[in-house]
NUKETI-225038 format. One line per field, with one value per residue: residue in one letter; x, y, z of N, C-alpha, C in turn. Coordinates in pm, whole numbers, plus 50000, padded with zeros to 5 digits. Layout:
N
rolum = [A;...]
nxx = [X;...]
nyy = [Y;...]
nzz = [Z;...]
caxx = [X;...]
cayy = [Y;...]
cazz = [Z;...]
cxx = [X;...]
cyy = [Y;...]
czz = [Z;...]
//
This chain:
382
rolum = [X;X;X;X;X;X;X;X;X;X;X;X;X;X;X;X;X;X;X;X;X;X;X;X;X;X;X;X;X;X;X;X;X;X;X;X;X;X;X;X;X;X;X;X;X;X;X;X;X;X;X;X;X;X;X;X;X;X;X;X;X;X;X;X;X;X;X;X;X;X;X;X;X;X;X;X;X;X;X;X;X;X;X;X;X;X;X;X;X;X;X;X;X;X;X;X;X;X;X;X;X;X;X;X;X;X;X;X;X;X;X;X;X;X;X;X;X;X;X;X;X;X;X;X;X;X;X;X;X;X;X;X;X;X;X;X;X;X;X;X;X;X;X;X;X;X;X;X;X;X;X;X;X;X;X;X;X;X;X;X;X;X;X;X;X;X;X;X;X;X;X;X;X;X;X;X;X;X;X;X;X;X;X;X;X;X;X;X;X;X;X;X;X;X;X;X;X;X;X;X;X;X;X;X;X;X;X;X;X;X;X;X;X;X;X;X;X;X;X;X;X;X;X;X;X;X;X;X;X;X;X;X;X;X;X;X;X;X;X;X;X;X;X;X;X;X;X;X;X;X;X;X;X;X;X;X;X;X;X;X;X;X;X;X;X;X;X;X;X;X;X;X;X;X;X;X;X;X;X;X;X;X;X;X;X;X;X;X;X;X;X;X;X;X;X;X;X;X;X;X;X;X;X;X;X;X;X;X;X;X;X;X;X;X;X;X;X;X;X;X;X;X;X;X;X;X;X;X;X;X;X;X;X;X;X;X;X;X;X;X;X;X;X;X;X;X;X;X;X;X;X;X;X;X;X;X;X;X;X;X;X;X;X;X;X;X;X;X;X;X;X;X;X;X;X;X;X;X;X;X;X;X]
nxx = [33888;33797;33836;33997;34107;34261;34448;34605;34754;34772;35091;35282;35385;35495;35838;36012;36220;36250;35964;35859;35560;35546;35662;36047;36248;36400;36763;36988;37174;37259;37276;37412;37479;37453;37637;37805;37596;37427;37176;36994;36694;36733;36932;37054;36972;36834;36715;36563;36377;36346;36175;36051;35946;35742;35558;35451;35335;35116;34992;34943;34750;34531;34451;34375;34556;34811;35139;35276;35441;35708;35767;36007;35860;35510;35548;35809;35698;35496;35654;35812;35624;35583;35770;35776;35715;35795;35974;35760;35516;35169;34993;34657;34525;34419;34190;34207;34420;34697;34926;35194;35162;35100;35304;35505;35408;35410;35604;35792;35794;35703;35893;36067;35984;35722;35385;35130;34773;34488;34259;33882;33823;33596;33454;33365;33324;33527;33707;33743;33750;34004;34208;34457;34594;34862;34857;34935;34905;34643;34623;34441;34253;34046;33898;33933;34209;34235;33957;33779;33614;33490;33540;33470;33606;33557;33437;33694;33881;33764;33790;34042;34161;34021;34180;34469;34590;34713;34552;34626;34556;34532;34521;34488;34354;34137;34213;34267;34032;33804;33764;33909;34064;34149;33991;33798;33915;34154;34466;34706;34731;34815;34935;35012;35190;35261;35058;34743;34779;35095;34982;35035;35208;35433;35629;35766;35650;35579;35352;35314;35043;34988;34802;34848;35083;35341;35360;35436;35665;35820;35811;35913;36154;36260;36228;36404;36665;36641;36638;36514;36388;36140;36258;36397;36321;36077;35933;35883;35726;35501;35371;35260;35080;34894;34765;34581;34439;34151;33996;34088;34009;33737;33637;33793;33609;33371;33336;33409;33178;33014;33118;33124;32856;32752;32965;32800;32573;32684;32605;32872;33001;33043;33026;33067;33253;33275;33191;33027;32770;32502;32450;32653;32796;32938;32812;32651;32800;33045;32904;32859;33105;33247;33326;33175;33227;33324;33564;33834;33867;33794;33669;33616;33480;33427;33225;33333;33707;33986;34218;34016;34010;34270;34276;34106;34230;34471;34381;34283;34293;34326;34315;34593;34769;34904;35014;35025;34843;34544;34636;34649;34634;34429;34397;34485;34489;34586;34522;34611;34849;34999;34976;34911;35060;35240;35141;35040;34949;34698;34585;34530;34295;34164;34077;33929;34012;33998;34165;34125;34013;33953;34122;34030;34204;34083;34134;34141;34003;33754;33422;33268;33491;33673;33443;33357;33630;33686;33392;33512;33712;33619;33451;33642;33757;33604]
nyy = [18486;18780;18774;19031;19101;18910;18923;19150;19066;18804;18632;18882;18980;19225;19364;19225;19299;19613;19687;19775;19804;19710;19454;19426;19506;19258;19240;19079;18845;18574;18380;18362;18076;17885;17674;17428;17222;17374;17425;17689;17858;18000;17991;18058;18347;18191;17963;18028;18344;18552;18800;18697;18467;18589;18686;18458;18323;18470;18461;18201;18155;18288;18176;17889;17734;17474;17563;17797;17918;18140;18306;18425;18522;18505;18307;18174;18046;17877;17714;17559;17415;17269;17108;16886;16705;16445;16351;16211;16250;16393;16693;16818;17108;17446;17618;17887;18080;18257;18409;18346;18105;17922;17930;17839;17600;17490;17550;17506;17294;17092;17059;16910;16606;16586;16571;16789;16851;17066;17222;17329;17433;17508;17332;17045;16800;16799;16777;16590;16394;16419;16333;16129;15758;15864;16108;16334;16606;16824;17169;17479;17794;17991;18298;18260;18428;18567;18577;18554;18264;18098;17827;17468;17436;17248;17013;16955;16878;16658;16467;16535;16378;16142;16025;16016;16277;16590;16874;17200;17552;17864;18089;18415;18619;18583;18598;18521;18647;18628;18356;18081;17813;17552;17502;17391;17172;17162;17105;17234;17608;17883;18231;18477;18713;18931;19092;19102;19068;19214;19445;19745;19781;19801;19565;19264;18934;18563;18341;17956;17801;17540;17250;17047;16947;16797;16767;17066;17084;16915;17110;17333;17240;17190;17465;17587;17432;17509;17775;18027;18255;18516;18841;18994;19284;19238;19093;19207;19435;19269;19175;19393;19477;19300;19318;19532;19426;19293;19552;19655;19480;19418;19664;19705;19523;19579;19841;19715;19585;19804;19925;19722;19674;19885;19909;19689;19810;19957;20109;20066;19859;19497;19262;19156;19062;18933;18765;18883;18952;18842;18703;18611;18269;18153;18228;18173;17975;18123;18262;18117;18007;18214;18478;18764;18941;18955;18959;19219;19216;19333;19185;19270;19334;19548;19674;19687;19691;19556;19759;19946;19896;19917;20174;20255;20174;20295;20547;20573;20802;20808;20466;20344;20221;19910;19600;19352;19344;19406;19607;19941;20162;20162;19991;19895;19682;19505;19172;18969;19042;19126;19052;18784;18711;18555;18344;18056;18156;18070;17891;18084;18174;17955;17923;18130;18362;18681;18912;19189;19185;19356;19394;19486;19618;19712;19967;20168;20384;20651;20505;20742;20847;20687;20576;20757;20812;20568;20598;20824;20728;20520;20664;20777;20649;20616]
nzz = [06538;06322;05961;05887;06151;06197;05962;06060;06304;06334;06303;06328;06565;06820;06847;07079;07143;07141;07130;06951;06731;06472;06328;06279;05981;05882;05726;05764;05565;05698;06003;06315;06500;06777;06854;06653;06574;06445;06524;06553;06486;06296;05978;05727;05488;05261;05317;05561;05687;05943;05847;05589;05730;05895;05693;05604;05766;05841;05578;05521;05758;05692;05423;05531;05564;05619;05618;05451;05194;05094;04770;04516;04238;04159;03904;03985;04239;04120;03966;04175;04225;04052;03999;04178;03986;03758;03456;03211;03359;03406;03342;03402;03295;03261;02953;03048;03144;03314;03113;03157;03287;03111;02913;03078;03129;02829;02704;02836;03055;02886;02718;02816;02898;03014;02995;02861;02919;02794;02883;02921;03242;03359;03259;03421;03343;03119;03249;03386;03154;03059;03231;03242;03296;03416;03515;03752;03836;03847;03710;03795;03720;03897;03976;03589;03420;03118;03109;03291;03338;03568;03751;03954;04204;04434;04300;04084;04268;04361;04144;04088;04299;04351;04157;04270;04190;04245;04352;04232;04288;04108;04275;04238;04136;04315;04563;04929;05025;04893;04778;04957;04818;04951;05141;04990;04912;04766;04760;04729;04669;04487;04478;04316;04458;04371;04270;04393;04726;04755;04638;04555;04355;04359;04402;04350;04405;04475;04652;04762;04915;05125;05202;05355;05607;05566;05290;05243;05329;05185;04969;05080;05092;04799;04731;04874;04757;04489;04524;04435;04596;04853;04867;05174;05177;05009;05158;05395;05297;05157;05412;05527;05301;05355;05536;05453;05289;05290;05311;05060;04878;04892;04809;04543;04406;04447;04284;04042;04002;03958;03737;03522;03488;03428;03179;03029;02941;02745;02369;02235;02329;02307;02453;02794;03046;03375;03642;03846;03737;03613;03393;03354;03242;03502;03746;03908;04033;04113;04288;04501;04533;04600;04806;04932;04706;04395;04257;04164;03871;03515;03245;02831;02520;02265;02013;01717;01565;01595;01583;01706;01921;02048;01994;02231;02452;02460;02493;02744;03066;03330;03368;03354;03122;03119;03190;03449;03781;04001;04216;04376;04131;03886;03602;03248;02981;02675;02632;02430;02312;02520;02833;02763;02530;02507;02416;02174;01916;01765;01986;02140;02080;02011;02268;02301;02355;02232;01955;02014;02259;02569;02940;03216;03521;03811;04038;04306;04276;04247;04139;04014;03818;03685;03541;03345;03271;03108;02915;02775;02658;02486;02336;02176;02000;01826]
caxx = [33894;33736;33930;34114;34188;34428;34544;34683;34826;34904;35225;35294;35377;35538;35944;36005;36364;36213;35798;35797;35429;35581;35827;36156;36326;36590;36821;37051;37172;37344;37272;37501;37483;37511;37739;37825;37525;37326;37027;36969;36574;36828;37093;37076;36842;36712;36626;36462;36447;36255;36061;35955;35853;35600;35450;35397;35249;34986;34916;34914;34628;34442;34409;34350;34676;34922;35206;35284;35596;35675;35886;36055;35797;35414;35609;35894;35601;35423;35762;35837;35518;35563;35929;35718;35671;35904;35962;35610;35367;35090;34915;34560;34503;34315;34263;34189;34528;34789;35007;35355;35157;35054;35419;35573;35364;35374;35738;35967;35830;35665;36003;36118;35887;35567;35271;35008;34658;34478;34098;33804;33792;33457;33383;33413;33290;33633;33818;33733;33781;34120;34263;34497;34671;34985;34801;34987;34857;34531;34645;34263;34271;33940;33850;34070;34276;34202;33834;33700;33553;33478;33605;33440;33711;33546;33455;33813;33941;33739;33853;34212;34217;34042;34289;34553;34660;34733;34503;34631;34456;34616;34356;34591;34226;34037;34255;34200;33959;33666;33785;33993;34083;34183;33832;33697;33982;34255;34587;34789;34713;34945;34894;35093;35177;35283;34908;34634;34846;35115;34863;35093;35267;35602;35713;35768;35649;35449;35348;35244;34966;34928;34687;34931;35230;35434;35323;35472;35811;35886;35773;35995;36330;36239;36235;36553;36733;36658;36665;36429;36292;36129;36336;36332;36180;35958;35828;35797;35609;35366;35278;35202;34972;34805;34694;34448;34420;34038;33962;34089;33980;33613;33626;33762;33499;33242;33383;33399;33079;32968;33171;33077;32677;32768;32983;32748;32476;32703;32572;32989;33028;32966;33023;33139;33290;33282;33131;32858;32691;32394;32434;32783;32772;32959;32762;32560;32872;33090;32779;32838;33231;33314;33246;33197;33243;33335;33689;33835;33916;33639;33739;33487;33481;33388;33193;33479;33795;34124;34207;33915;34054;34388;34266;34039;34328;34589;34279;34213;34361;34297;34280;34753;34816;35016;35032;34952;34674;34573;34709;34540;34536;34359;34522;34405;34549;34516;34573;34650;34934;35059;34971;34894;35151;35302;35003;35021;34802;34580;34565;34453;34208;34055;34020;33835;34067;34007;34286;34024;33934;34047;34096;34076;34209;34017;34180;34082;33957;33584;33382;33233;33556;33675;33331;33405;33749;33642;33336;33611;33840;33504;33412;33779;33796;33506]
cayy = [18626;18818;18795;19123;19120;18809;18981;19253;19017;18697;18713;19002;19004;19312;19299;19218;19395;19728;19700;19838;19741;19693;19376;19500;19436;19206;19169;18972;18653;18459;18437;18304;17973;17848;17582;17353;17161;17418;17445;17815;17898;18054;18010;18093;18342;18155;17853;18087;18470;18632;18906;18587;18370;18662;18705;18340;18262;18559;18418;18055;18188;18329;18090;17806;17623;17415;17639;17930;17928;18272;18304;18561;18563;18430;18228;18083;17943;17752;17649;17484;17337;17190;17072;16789;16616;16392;16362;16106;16287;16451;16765;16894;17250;17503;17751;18044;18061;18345;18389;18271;17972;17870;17948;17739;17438;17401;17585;17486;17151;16997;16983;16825;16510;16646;16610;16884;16874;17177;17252;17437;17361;17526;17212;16968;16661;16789;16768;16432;16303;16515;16235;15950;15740;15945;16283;16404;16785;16943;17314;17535;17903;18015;18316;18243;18505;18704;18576;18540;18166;18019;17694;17439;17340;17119;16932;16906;16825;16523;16447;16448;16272;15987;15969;16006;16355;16675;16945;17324;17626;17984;18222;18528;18703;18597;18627;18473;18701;18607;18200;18001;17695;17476;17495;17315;17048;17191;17097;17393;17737;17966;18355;18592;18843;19084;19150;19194;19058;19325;19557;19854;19766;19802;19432;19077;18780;18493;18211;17860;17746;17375;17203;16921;16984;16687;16837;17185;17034;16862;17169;17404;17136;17197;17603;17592;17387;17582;17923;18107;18322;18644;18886;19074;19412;19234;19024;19314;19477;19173;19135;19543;19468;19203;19436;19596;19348;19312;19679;19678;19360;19462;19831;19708;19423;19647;19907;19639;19523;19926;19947;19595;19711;20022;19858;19620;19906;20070;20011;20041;19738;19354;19155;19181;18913;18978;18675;18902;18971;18741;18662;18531;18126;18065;18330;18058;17898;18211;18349;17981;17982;18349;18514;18869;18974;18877;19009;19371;19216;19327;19233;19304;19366;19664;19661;19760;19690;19529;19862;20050;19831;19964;20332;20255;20120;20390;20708;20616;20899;20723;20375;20322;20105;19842;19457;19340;19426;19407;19749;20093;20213;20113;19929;19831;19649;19406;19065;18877;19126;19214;18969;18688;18747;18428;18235;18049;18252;17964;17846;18177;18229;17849;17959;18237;18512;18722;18994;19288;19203;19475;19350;19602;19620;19841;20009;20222;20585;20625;20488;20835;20922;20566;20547;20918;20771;20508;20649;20911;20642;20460;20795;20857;20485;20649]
cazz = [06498;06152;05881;05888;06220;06144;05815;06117;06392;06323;06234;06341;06665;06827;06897;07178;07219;07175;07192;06832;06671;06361;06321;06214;05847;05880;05603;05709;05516;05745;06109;06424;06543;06951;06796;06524;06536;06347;06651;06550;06422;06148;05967;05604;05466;05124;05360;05658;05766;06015;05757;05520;05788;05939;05568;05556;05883;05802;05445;05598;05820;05585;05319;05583;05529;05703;05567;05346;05126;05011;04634;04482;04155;04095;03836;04066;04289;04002;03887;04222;04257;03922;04040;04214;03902;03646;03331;03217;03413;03305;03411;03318;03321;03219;02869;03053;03249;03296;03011;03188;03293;02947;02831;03159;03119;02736;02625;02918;03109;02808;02607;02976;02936;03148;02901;02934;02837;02843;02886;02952;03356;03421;03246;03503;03262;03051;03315;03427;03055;03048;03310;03258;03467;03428;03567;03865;03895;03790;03787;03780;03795;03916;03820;03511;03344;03145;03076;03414;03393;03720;03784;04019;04289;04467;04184;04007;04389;04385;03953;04072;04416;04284;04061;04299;04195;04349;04330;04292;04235;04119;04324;04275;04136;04407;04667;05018;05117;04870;04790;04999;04743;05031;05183;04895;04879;04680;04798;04673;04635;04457;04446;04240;04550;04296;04266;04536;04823;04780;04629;04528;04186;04414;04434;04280;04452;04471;04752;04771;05047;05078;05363;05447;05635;05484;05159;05276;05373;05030;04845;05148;05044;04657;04755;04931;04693;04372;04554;04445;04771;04828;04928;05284;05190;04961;05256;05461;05182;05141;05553;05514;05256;05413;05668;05408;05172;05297;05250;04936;04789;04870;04762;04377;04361;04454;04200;03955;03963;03940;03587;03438;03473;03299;03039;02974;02915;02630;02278;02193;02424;02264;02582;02911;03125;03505;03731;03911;03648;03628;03245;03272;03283;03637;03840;04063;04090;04179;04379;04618;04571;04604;04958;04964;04613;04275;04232;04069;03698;03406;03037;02754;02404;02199;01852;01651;01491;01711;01575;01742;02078;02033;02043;02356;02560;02426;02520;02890;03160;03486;03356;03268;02977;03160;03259;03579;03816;04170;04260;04373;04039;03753;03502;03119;02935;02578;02666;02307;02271;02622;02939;02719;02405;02486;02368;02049;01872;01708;02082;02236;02002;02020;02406;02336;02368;02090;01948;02052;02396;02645;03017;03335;03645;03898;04120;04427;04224;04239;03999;03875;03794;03629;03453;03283;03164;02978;02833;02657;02607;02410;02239;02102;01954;01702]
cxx = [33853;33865;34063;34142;34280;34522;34645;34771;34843;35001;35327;35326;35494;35704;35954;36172;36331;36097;35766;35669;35437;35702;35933;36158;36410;36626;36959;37058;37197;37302;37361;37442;37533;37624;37772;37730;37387;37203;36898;36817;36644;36929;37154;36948;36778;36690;36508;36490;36326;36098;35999;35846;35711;35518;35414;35276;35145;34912;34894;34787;34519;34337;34407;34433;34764;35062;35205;35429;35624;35814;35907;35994;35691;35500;35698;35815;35498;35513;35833;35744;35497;35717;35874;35689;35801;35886;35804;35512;35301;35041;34798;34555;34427;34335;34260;34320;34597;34891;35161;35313;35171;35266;35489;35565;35418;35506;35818;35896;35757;35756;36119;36056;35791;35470;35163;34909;34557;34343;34012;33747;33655;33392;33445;33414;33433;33746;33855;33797;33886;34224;34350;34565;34799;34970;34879;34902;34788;34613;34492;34376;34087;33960;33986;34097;34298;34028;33694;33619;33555;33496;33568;33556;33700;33534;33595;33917;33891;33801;33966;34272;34165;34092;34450;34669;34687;34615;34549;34583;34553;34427;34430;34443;34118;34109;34193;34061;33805;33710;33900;33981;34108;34080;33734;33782;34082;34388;34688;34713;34843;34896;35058;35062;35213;35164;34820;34753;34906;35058;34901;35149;35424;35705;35679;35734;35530;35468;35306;35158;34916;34837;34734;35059;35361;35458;35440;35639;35855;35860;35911;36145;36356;36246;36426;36627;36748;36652;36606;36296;36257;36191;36292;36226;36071;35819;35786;35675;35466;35306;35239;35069;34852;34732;34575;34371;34203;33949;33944;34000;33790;33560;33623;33627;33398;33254;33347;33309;32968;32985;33118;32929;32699;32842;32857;32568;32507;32709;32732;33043;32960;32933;33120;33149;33316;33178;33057;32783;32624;32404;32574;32786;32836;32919;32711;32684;32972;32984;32861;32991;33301;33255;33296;33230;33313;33491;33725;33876;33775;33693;33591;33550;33415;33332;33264;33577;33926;34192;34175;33988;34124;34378;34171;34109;34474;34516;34292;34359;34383;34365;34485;34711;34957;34994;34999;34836;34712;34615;34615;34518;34499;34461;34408;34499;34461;34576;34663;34810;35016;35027;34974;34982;35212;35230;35080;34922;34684;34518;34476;34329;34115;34002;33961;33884;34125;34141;34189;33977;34050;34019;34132;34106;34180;34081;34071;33997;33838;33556;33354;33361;33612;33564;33335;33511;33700;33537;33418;33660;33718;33459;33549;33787;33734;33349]
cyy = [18642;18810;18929;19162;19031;18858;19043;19185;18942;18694;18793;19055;19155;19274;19331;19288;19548;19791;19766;19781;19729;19597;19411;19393;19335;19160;19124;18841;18550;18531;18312;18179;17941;17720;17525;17312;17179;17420;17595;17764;17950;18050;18084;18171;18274;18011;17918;18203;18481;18664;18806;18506;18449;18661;18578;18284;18362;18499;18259;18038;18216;18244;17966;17708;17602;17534;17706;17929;18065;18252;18412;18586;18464;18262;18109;18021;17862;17651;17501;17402;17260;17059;16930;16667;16554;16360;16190;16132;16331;16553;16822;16987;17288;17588;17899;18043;18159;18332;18295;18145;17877;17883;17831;17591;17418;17474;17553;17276;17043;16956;16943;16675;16503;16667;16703;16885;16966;17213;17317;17409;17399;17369;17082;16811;16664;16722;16622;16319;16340;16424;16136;15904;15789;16083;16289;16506;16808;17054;17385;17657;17920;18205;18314;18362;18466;18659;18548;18431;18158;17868;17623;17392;17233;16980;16894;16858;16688;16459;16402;16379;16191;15909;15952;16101;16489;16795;17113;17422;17761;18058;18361;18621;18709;18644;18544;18514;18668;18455;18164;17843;17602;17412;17387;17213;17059;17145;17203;17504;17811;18129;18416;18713;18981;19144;19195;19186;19182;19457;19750;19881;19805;19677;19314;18991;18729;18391;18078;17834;17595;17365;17102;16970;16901;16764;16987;17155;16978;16994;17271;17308;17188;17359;17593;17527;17449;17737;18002;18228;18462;18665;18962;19178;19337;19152;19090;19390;19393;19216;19306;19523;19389;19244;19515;19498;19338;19423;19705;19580;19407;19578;19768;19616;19517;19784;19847;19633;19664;19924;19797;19638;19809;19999;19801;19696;19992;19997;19985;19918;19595;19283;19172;19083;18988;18834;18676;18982;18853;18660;18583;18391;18093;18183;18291;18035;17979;18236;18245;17959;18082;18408;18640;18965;18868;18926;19171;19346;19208;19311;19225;19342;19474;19628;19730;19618;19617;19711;19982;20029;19917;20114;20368;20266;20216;20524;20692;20710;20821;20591;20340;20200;20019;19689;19420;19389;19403;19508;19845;20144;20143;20092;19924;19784;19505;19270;18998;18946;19192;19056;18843;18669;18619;18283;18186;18117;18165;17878;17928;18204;18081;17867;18014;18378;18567;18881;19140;19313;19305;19402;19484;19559;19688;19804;20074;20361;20528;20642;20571;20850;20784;20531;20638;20878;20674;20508;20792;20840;20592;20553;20789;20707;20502;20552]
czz = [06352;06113;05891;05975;06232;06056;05963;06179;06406;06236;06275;06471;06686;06847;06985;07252;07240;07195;07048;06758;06575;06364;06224;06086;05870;05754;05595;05612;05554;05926;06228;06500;06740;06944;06717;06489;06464;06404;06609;06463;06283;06132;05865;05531;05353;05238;05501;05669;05795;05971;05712;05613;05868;05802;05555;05662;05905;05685;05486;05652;05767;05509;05403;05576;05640;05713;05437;05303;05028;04866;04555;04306;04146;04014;03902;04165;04189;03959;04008;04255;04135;03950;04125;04132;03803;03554;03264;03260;03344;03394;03361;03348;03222;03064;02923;03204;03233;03197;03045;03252;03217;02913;02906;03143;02966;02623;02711;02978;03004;02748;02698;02990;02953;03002;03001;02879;02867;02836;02951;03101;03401;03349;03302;03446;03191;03113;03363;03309;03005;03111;03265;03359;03481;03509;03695;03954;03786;03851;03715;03798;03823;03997;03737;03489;03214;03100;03181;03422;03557;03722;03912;04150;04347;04397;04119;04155;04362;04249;04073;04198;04358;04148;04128;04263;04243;04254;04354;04201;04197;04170;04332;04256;04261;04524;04791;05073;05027;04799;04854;04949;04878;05126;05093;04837;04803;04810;04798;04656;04600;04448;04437;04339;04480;04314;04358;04625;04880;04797;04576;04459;04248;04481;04335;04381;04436;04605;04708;04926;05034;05290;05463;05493;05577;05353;05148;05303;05242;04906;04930;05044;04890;04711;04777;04834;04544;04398;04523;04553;04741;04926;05105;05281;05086;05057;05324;05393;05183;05300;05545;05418;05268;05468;05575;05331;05198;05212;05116;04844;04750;04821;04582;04339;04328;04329;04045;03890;03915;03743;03481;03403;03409;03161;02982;02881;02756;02531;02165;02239;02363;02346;02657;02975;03247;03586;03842;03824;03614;03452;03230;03364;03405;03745;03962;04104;04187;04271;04481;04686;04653;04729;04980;04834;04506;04175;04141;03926;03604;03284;02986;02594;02351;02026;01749;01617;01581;01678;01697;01913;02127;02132;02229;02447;02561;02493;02663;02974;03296;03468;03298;03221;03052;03203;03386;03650;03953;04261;04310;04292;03954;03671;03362;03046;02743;02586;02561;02296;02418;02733;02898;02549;02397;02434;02238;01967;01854;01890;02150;02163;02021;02144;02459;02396;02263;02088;02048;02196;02481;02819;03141;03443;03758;04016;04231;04428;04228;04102;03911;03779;03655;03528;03319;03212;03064;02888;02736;02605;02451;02313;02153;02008;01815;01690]
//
């Protein structure tokens, strides 16, 4: 079956006590046993419920994985997929990474033991010479946040198996529907369901997707044991949004790639980062990785002032001044100072994320209308 007729029905089956085409909420926590010996499909919800296990066995499908582990924040699925490692390891990762990654890896499990070394993964030669024999986990994002590299997967798949380490990807930007990391040898996938997945700026969570089922069972034990789960309505929430997630995913891309060609046209505009745009360095590579578009995040710079930024990202009507993305509406936001604040500064700045850059999140409004906002927003800046 196409893609989004799985998003709809696996998973998803109807209930069968009353024929409703919508599987009920359940929020229980605790469910009844046929005897002592604990037989029940359920017992406890942070180790299983119902709602979770339909959002998983949809996102499982999806992203071509063995199992789907759903978690009650982006964050709390990186954190247990890091929970795999002990104090001596090593992990390489990337600079263009989500801010609470950057903070996780190199303010909480570095002053745990866990060395991290951190580099530019579209460069696959870095990555290779990034290695020792301590490495555990390459973590990639591809496209990164907030600067939209592209990141080879298959390439840093092969780096850290023949090294004997795990390969996982954050694709919360791409989403399943235009890369499936697992396809190209990744072991893990993590997506921040706050973002596309849900798609409605009305929930917290995140998943893991691994390709091995063994794999999926030691990361499930590590879930269950530190507790971190998404909740019922947020799982119902997710398998609802799954159901468009297609629709949408291809509407902002295509949106995206409308507003990036028109940024990149204005002589207020220095440089635009977007990965279908033919001028930005992983475009072949996105073009080969990416299937069906090139995701809804555009950052760019303005010839101006951090200042001039400021007033850009404070003017737009359409476009809310807020954090996250992935949603129906438009977002904007300034990374150095908001999504990415947790940076070292001297760090974010060697990475190439300057105070000034403005990053968008396109939503579902038509472009005239989105194009119109930020050419005021760009006028009012001076």
């Amino acid at each position: 079956m196409e893609f989004r007729t799985r998003a709809i029905h696996v998973g998803q089956d109807r209930d069968p006590a009353t024929g409703a085409v919508v599987p009920p909420l359940h929020v229980a926590s605790t469910f009844v046993q046929p005897d002592a010996s604990m037989t029940a499909a359920y017992d406890y919800a942070r180790t299983g419920s119902p709602t979770r296990h339909n959002f998983e066995r949809t996102l499982a499908d999806l992203d071509g994985g063995a199992r789907a582990l759903a978690f009650a924040s982006g964050m709390a699925a990186t954190h247990c997929a890091t929970l795999l490692l002990a104090p001596g390891d090593h992990i390489v990762t990337g600079t263009d990474i989500y801010g609470g990654t950057w903070r996780l890896f190199n303010r909480v499990l570095a002053d745990r033991g866990i060395a991290v070394t951190a580099v530019d993964t579209s460069d696959t030669d870095a990555v290779a010479r990034a290695m020792t024999g301590g490495t555990k986990l390459v973590w990639i994002e591809s496209p990164g946040n907030p600067l939209l590299s592209i990141t080879d997967i298959a390439a840093c798949a092969r780096i850290a198996h023949a090294a004997g380490a795990l390969l996982a990807c954050d694709a919360t930007l791409a989403t399943p529907v235009l890369t499936r990391p697992l396809e190209h040898g990744a072991d893990i996938v993590m997506h921040s369901a706050t973002k596309y997945l849900g798609g409605h700026s009305d929930l917290l969570g995140g998943a893991l997707v691994v390709r091995d089922a063994d794999l999926g069972s030691r990361l499930h034990w590590l879930q269950n044991a530190t507790g971190a789960v998404l909740g019922p309505l947020e799982s119902f929430l997710c398998s609802r949004g799954l159901k468009t997630l297609e629709l949408r995913v291809h509407a902002q891309s295509a949106t995206a790639l409308d507003l990036a060609r028109w940024l990149a046209a204005q002589p207020r505009v220095r440089r635009v980062l977007y990965p279908g745009l033919p001028a930005h360095p992983g475009h072949e590579l996105a073009a080969r990785q990416m299937q069906g578009g090139f995701g809804g995040i555009v950052s760019f710079e303005i010839d101006g002032s951090v200042a001039d930024a400021r007033r850009v990202v404070e003017s737009t009507r359409l476009f809310q001044l807020a954090v996250s993305l992935g949603a129906a509406e438009s977002l904007i936001e300034l990374p150095a100072v908001m999504s990415h604040g947790s940076y070292d500064p001297a760090a974010r700045r060697a990475c190439g994320i300057a105070d000034g850059l403005i990053r968008l999140s396109v939503g579902l409004e038509a472009a005239a209308d989105l194009r119109a906002d930020l050419a005021a927003a760009l006028a009012a800046a001076g």
